[in-house]
ROPA-183228 format. One record per residue (C-alpha): residue in three letters; z, y, x. Coordinates in steps of 0.2 Angstrom, whole numbers, plus 5000, padded with zeros to 4 digits. Layout:
REM ROPA-183228
ALAZYX/...
END
This chain:
REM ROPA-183228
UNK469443334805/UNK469643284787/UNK468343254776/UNK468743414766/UNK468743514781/UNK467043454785/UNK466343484768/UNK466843664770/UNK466443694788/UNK464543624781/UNK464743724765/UNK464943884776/UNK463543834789/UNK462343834773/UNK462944004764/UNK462844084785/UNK460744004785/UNK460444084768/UNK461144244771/UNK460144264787/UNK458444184781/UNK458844324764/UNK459044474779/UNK457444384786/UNK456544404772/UNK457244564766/UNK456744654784/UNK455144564782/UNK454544644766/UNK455544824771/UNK454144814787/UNK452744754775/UNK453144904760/UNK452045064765/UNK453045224773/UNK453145344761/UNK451945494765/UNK452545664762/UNK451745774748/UNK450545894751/UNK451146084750/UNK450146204741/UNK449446364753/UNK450846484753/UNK449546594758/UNK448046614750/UNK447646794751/UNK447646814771/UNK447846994780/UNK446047014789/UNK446847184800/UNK446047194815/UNK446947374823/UNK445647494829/UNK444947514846/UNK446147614856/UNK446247674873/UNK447647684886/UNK448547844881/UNK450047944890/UNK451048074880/UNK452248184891/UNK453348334892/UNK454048294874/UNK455648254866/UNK455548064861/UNK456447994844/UNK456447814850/UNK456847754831/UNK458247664837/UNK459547824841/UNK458847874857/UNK458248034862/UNK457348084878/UNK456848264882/UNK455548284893/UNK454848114889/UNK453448024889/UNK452747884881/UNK451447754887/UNK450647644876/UNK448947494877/UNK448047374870/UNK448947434855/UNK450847404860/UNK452147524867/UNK452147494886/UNK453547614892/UNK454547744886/UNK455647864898/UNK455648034908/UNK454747954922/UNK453047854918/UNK451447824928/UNK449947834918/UNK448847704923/UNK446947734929/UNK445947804917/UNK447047854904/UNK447147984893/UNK448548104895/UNK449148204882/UNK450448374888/UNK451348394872/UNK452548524875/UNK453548604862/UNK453148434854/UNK454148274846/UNK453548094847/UNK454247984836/UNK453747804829/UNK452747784812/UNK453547824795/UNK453847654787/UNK454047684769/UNK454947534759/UNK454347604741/UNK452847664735/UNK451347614721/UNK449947704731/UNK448447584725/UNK449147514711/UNK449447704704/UNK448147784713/UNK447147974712/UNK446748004702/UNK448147984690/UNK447347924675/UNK447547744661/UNK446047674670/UNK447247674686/UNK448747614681/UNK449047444686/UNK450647454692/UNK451747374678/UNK451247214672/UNK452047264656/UNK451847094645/UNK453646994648/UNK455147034656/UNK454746874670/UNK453046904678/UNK453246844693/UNK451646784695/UNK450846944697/UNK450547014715/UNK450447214718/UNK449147164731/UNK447847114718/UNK448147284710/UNK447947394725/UNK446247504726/UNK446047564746/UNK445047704743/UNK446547774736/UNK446547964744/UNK448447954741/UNK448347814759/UNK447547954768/UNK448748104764/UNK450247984767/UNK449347964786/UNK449048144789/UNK450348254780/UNK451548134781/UNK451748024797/UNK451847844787/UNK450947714797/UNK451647564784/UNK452247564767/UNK452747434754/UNK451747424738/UNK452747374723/UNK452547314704/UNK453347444692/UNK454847424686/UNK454347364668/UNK455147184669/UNK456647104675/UNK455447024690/UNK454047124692/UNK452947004702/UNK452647024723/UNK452547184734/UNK451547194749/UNK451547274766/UNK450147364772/UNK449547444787/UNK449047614783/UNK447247604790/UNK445547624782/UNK444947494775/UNK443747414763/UNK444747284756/UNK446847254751/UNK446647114764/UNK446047214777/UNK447447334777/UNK448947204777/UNK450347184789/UNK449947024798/UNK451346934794/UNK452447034785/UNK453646934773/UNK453246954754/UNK454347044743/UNK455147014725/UNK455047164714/UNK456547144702/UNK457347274689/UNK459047324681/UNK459747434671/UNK458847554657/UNK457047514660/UNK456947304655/UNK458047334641/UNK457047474636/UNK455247404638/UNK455747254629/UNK457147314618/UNK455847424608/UNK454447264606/UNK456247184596/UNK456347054612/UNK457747014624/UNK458147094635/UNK458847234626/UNK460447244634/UNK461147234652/UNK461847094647/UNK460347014642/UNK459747064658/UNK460946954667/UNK460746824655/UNK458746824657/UNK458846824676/UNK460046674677/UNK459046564666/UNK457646624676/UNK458446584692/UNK458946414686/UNK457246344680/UNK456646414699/UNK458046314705/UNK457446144698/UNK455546184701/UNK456046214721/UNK457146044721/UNK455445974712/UNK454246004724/UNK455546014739/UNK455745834736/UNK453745784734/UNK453245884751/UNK454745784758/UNK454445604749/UNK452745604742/UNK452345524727/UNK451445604710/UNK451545824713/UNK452545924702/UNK451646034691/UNK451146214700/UNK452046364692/UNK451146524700/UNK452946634694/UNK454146484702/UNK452846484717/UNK453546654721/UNK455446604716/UNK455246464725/UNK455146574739/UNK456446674737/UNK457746544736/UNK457046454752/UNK457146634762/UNK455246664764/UNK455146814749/UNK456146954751/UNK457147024733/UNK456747234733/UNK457747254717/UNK457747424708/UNK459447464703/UNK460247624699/UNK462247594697/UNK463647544706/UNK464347414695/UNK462547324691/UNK462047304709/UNK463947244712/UNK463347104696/UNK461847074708/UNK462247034723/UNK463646884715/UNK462046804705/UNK461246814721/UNK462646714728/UNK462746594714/UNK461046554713/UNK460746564735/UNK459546694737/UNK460046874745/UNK459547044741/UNK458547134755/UNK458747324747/UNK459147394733/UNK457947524729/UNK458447704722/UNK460247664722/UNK460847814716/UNK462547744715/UNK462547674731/UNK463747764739/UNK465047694727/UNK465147544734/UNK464447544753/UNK465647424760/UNK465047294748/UNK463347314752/UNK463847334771/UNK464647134765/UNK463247084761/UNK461947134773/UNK461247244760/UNK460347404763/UNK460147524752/UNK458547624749/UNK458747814742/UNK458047984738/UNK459048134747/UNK459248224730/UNK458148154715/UNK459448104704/UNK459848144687/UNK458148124675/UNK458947984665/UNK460747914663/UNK460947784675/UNK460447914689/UNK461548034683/UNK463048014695/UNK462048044714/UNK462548164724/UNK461748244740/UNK462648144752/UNK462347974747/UNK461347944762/UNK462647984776/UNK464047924766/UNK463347754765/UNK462847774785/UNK464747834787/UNK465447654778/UNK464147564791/UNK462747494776/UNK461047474781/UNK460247634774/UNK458547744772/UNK457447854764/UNK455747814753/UNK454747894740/UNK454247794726/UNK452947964722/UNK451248004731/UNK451848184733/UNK453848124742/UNK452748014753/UNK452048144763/UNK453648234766/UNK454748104770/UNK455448194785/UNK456048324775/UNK456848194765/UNK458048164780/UNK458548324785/UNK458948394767/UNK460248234768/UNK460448264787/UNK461348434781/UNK462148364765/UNK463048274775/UNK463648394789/UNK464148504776/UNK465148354770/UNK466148334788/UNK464848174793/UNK464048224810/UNK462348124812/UNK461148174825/UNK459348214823/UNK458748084835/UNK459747954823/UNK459447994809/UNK457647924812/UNK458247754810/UNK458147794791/UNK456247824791/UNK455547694804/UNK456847554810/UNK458047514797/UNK456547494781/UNK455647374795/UNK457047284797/UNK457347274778/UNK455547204776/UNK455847104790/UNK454647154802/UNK455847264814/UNK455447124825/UNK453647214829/UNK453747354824/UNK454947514818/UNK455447614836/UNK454547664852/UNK455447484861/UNK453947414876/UNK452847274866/UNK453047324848/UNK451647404840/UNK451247584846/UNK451147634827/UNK451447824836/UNK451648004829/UNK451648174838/UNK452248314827/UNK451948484832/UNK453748564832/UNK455348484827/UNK455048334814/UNK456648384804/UNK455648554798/UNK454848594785/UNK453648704795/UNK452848554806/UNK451748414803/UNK450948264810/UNK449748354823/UNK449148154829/UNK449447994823/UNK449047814831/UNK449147644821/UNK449247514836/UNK448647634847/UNK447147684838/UNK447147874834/UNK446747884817/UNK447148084812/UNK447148234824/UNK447448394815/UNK446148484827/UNK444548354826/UNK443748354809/UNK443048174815/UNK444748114815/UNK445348174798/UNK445648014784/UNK444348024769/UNK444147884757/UNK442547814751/UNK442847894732/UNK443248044742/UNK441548064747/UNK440348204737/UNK441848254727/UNK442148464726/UNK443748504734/UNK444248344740/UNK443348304756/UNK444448354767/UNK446448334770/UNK447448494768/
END
């Protein structure tokens, strides 16, 4: 070996030792450096339900004709339900020791009324300024607001829901003032001293968001934008892409730690929207505008549970059967302004014709004790229109399809053993207008029976007043 050689072969041994003394020292102080903690998330849930149901009782209700809220109908059923879930369903049930057994003959059992839109306690009875704290009417973004902290439970409207109307949950929303009107909440409809103790234990939270004429109204007359439906869109995507920043923000501090991002009560709630906790309720009238919606939705990664009124809906029910979009509608409330001036009667069933995810509400403290009726007026709207739905069906558009567009079909929404036995019997056929709720049990508890005074819902503020202390 030359002495070049060995100058190089020596050369190479040096550069190998200081390469590995430099990964020594490198993996040395990589063990030594502090593991990066991850951030501490804010409480995502501040304001807990404190529902506790009722005491019940194991109960039995036979010879009836069952709605099981998923399409089925039994005749001659009966239902058995304890410890405040459905325990079996079927022509043939044994009623355990000790039971109460109610014959219902002549009579329908049906789950609960779900009802995905309604402001009863934000815009409580009486209807008066002092009670109207539905519309936080100061921006076209208030995100920040929730219905929750608006909502008054001695409002009689909760009672006549229960006994006139059959609705065992409902979905109270911000107006529809502003572009995002701040969260909805689920509630159980249950007496109750406080908001808290009324709320669906965990129910999803919702988005209230606006198009069309009522933004652009609001705060087109103050000289502000929006005062188009273009500066609608244009206000809900520079919305969208602050709350796209803030959620990559805080994101990356609950992941790596390090100094906290700034709290934003408004991107809280966008925040969780775009990470799929908040469900989008958006109150949209025409065709073309929710078409608008549901690409921003895409563009910005959040998805629209219902769209809300959506008068127009039936326009365009394969795109919203696309997109895993239902549609929430009246049966013929159409016509009072000029974006609900194209609805027809059969909305309902054409949209359950083109396969879209579809139901009734009220959005009105009178509507919400007749939702029934509601469904058959579109029942026969649409059998006059050639599209054959059953009764029995057609009950999926009151209890199981809003549960799952709140996303609590999982517990609730149909007579199915272990859901919540949130329970009507009606006395006659539920699709006339000549019956009525004659019991009603919220997880298993009765609370209403037509022929017990004791059981018959009265409010607090009900109490002493002339005419009002009982339900009619």
């Amino acid at each position: 070996m030359n002495r070049r050689t060995l100058r190089l072969a020596a050369t190479l041994l040096a550069a190998s030792a200081l390469v590995a003394c430099g990964q020594k020292e490198e993996a040395k102080t990589a063990s030594a450096a502090p593991k990066k903690q991850p951030g501490k998330p804010y409480d995502r849930n501040p304001f807990p339900s404190t529902y506790r149901p009722y005491p019940g009782v194991p109960t039995l209700v036979r010879n009836v004709t069952v709605y099981d809220g998923e399409g089925g109908r039994i005749e001659n059923g009966q239902v058995l339900f304890a410890d405040g879930k459905i325990v079996a369903v079927g022509q043939s049930v044994d009623a355990p020791a000790g039971a109460t057994v109610i014959d219902g003959t002549g009579k329908w059992v049906t789950p609960g009324i779900i009802d995905i839109h309604s402001h009863l306690g934000d815009y409580p009875s009486p209807g008066v300024q002092a009670h109207s704290d539905g519309n936080e009417a100061t921006g076209p973004v208030t995100a920040d607001v929730w219905a929750e902290h608006s909502v008054w439970p001695q409002d009689p409207g909760f009672s006549r829901a229960l006994a006139n109307g059959g609705v065992t949950t409902l979905q109270i929303l911000p107006g529809s003032a502003n572009l995002m009107g701040g969260r909805s909440v689920v509630l159980k409809n249950v007496y109750a001293r406080t908001m808290q103790g009324m709320k669906f234990p965990g129910a999803p939270y919702g988005l209230k968001m606006a198009c069309g004429e009522n933004p652009k109204r609001v705060y087109g007359n103050k000289g502000r934008q929006p005062s188009t439906r273009m500066g609608n869109v244009a206000v809900d995507r520079a919305t969208w892409a602050q709350a796209s920043d803030y959620k990559r923000r805080w994101d990356k501090y609950e992941k790596d730690g390090g100094e906290p991002p700034a709290r934003n009560i408004a991107m809280d709630t966008l925040r969780g929207v775009l990470s799929g906790e908040i469900l989008v309720q958006n109150h949209c009238y025409r065709a073309d505008e929710m078409a608008i919606v549901m690409d921003m939705a895409k563009e910005f990664g959040y998805k629209v549970s219902a769209f809300h009124h959506a008068v127009e809906a039936y326009k365009i029910g394969d795109l919203l059967r696309a997109n895993g979009t239902c549609a929430a509608v009246w049966a013929d409330w159409y016509g009072f302004k000029m974006e609900s001036y194209d609805g027809i009667h059969e909305n309902l069933p054409l949209l359950h014709k083109a396969g879209a995810c579809v139901m009734i509400h009220s959005d009105d403290a009178n509507g919400i004790q007749r939702l029934n009726q509601e469904v058959a007026k579109a029942l026969t709207a649409g059998r006059r229109a050639g599209i054959d739905v059953s009764d029995e069906f057609a009950w999926t558009w009151l209890s199981l399809n809003p549960a799952k567009a709140l996303g609590i079909d999982k517990v609730t929404g149909s007579l199915r053993p272990g859901k919540m036995a949130d329970v009507v019997l009606w006395n006659g056929n539920p699709m006339s207008v000549y019956t009525r709720p004659e019991k009603v049990w919220v997880d298993g508890a009765m609370l209403y029976d037509m022929n017990n005074p004791r059981l018959r819902p009265v409010s607090d503020f009900e109490i002493g007043q002339p005419g009002m202390g009982d339900v009619k």
